[in-house]
C-alpha positions in Angstrom: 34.0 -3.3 21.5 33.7 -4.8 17.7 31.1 -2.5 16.2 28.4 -4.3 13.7 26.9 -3.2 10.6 23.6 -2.3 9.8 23.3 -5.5 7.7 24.3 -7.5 10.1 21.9 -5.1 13.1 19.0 -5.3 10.6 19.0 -9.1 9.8 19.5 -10.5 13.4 15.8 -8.4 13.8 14.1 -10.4 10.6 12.0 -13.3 10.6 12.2 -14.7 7.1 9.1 -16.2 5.8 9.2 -19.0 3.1 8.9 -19.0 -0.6 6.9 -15.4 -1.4 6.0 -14.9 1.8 6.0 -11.5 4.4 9.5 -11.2 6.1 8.8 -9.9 9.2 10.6 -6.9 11.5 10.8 -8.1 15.0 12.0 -5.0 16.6 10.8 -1.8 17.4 7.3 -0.6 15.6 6.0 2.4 14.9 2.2 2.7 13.8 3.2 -0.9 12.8 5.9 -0.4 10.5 9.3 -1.4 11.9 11.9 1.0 13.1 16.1 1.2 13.1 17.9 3.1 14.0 20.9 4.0 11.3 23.5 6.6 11.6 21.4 8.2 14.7 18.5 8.8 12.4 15.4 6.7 12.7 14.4 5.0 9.7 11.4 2.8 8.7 12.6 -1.0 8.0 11.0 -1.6 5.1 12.9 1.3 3.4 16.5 -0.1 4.9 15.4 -3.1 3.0 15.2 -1.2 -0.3 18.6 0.9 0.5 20.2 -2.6 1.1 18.8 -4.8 -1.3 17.8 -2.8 -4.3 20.3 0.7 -3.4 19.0 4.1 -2.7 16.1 5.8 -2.7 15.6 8.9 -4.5 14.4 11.9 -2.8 10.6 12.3 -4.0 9.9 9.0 -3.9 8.0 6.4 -0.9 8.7 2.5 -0.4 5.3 0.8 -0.6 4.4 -2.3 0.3 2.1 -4.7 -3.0 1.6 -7.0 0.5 0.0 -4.4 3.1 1.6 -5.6 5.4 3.7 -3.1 7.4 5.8 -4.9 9.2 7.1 -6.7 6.2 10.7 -6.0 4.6 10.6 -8.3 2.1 11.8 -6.7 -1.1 9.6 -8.1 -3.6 7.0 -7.3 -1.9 7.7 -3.1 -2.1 7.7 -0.9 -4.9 8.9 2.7 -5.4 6.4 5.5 -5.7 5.2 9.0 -5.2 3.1 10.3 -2.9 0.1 10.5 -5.2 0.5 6.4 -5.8 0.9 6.0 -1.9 -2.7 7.7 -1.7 -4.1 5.9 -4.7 -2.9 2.6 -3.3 -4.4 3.4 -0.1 -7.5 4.4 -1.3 -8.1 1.4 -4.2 -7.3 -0.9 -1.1 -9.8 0.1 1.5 -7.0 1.3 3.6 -7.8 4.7 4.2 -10.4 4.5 7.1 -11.7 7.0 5.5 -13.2 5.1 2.4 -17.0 5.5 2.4 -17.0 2.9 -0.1 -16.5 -0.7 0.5 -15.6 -3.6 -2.1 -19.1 -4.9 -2.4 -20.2 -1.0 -3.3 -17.9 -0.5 -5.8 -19.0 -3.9 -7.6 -22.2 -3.1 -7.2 -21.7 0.6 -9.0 -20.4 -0.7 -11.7 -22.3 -3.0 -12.5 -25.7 -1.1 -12.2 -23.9 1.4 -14.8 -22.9 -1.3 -16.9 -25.8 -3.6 -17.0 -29.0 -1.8 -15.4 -27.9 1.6 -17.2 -28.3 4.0 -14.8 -26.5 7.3 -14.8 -23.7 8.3 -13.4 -25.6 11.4 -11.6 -27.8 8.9 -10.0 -25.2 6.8 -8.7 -23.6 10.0 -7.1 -27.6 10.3 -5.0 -28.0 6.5 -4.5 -24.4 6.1 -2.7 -24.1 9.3 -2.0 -20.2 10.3 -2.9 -18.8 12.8 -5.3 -19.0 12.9 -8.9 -15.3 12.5 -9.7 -15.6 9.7 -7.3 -18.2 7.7 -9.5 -16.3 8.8 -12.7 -12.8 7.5 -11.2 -14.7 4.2 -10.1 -16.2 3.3 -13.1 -12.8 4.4 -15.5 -11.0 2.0 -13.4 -8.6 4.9 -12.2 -9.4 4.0 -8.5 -10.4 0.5 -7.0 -8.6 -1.2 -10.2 -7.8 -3.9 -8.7 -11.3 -5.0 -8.3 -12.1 -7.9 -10.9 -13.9 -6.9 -14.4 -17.4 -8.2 -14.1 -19.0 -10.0 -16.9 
C-alpha cells in the first residue's frame, strides 16, 4: 500500500474556484470549517492551507478568513492574527450573533453625531449599548469597514 501525502490527501478534497474566488473544502466539516486529519491530529483546513502554501504557523497566532467564508482554503483569502483581531473581525462584521448593533445602526450613529450633533451619552440611551461601545464606533476602532459618510 503506496502511502500519499497530505498535499496530495488535501487537494483531491478542494474545489478550486476561479480567478479570486472561495476554494472550497469538500470533506469533512466542523461548525463549517473543513477538517483533516494530519499526523492523527485533527486540524482545520483552512490552516493546512497556510502550513502548505505560506509555511508555519506560529504559536499565538489564528488563520482568518478576509472572505467569511469557512469552508474556504484559499490562501489569499486568510490572514494571520491574534485572538483579539479574530474578535474584532467578528464583531466589525456582524458575525458575532451576539452584535446588538446592525450595519444600518452603526451608520445611523454616526451620522447623528456627526451631522445632527448629538452626544455621545445620548446615543448610549437612544441605542441602548455601552459607552465604550459608542466611543469605539464612532473612532472607527470597531465596524471600520463601514464606508465614511459625507
Amino acid at each position: 500500500m503506496i502511502k500519499r501525502t497530505i498535499e496530495e490527501r488535501f487537494w483531491e478534497k478542494v474545489r478550486k474556484g476561479e480567478g479570486d474566488e472561495c476554494w472550497v473544502w469538500t470533506a469533512s466539516t466542523v461548525n463549517g470549517y473543513g477538517r483533516l486529519r494530519v499526523d492523527g491530529e485533527a486540524k482545520t483546513a483552512h490552516r493546512v492551507s497556510w502550513e502548505l502554501n505560506r509555511g508555519p504557523i506560529p504559536d499565538e497566532l489564528h488563520v482568518l478568513h478576509k472572505c467569511d467564508n469557512k469552508p474556504c482554503i484559499n490562501p489569499t483569502h486568510l490572514f494571520l492574527g491574534t485572538n483579539a483581531d479574530n474578535v474584532r473581525d467578528c464583531f466589525q462584521k456582524d458575525r458575532s450573533g451576539r452584535a446588538k448593533l446592525k450595519v444600518e445602526d452603526v451608520l445611523r450613529m454616526r451620522k447623528l453625531y456627526s451631522v445632527e450633533k448629538i452626544t455621545q451619552g445620548a446615543l448610549v440611551k437612544l441605542f441602548g449599548v455601552a459607552q465604550q461601545t459608542v466611543s469605539s464606533i464612532l473612532n472607527r476602532t470597531i465596524w471600520a469597514h463601514l464606508p465614511i459618510q459625507t
